[in-house]
C-alpha positions as CSV (number, residue, x, y, z in Angstrom):
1,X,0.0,0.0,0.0
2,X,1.4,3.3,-0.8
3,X,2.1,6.3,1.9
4,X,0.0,9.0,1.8
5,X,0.9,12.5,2.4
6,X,-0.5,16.3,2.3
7,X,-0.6,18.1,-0.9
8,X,-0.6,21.4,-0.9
9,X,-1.9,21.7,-4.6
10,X,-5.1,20.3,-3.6
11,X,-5.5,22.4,-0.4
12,X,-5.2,25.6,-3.1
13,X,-7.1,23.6,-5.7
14,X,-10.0,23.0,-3.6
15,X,-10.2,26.9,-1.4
16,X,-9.9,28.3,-4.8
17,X,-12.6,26.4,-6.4
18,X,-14.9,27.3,-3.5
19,X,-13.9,30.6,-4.1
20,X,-12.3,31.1,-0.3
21,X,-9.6,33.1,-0.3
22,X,-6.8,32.5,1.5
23,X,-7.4,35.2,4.3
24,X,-11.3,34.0,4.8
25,X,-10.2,30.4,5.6
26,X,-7.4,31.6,8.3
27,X,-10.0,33.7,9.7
28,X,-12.1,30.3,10.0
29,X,-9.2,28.7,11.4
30,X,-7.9,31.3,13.9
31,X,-4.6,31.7,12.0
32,X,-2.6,34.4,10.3
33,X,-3.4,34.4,6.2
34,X,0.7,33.7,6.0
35,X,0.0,29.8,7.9
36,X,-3.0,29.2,4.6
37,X,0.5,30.4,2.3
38,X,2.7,28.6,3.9
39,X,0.5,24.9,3.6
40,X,0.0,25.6,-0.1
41,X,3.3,26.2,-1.0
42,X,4.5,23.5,1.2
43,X,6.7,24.9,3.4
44,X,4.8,23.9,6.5
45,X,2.4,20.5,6.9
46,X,-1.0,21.6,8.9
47,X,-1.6,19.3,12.0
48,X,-4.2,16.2,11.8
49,X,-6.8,19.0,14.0
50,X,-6.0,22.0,11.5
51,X,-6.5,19.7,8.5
52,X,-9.9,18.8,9.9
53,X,-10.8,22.0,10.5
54,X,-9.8,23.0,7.1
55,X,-11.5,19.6,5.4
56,X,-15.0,20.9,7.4
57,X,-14.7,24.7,6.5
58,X,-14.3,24.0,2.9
59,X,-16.9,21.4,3.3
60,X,-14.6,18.2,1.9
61,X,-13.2,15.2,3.1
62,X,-9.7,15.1,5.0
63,X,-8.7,12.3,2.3
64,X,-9.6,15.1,-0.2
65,X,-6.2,16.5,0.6
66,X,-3.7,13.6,0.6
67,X,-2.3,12.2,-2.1
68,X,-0.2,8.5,-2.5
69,X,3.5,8.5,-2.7
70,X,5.7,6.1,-3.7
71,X,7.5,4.3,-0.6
């Protein structure tokens, strides 16, 4: 079974399509607009509780925003 892991394209593919922007969601979450950057550009992972927050503010599924990786 492959290892899953957080993409940041599909945390900005998904706000985007709902049309949040990235300042709306870290209002939602209680963070600074530069932590929302920061996960889609990959520099910093959110934690399994910010990712659930973020899965249920954009209305989606945590799995929505993992994708397989080769072991």
């Amino acid at each position: 079974m492959p290892a899953r892991t957080f993409s940041p394209d599909a945390l900005r593919r998904i706000r985007r399509d709902r049309g949040v922007s990235q300042k709306r969601l870290a209002v939602s979450l209680g963070v600074h607009n530069t932590a929302i950057s920061a996960y889609e550009n990959g520099r910093r992972r959110p934690d399994v509780d910010t990712l659930a927050t973020i899965a249920d503010t954009l209305g989606v599924r945590m799995d929505d925003f993992v994708q397989a990786v080769a072991a």
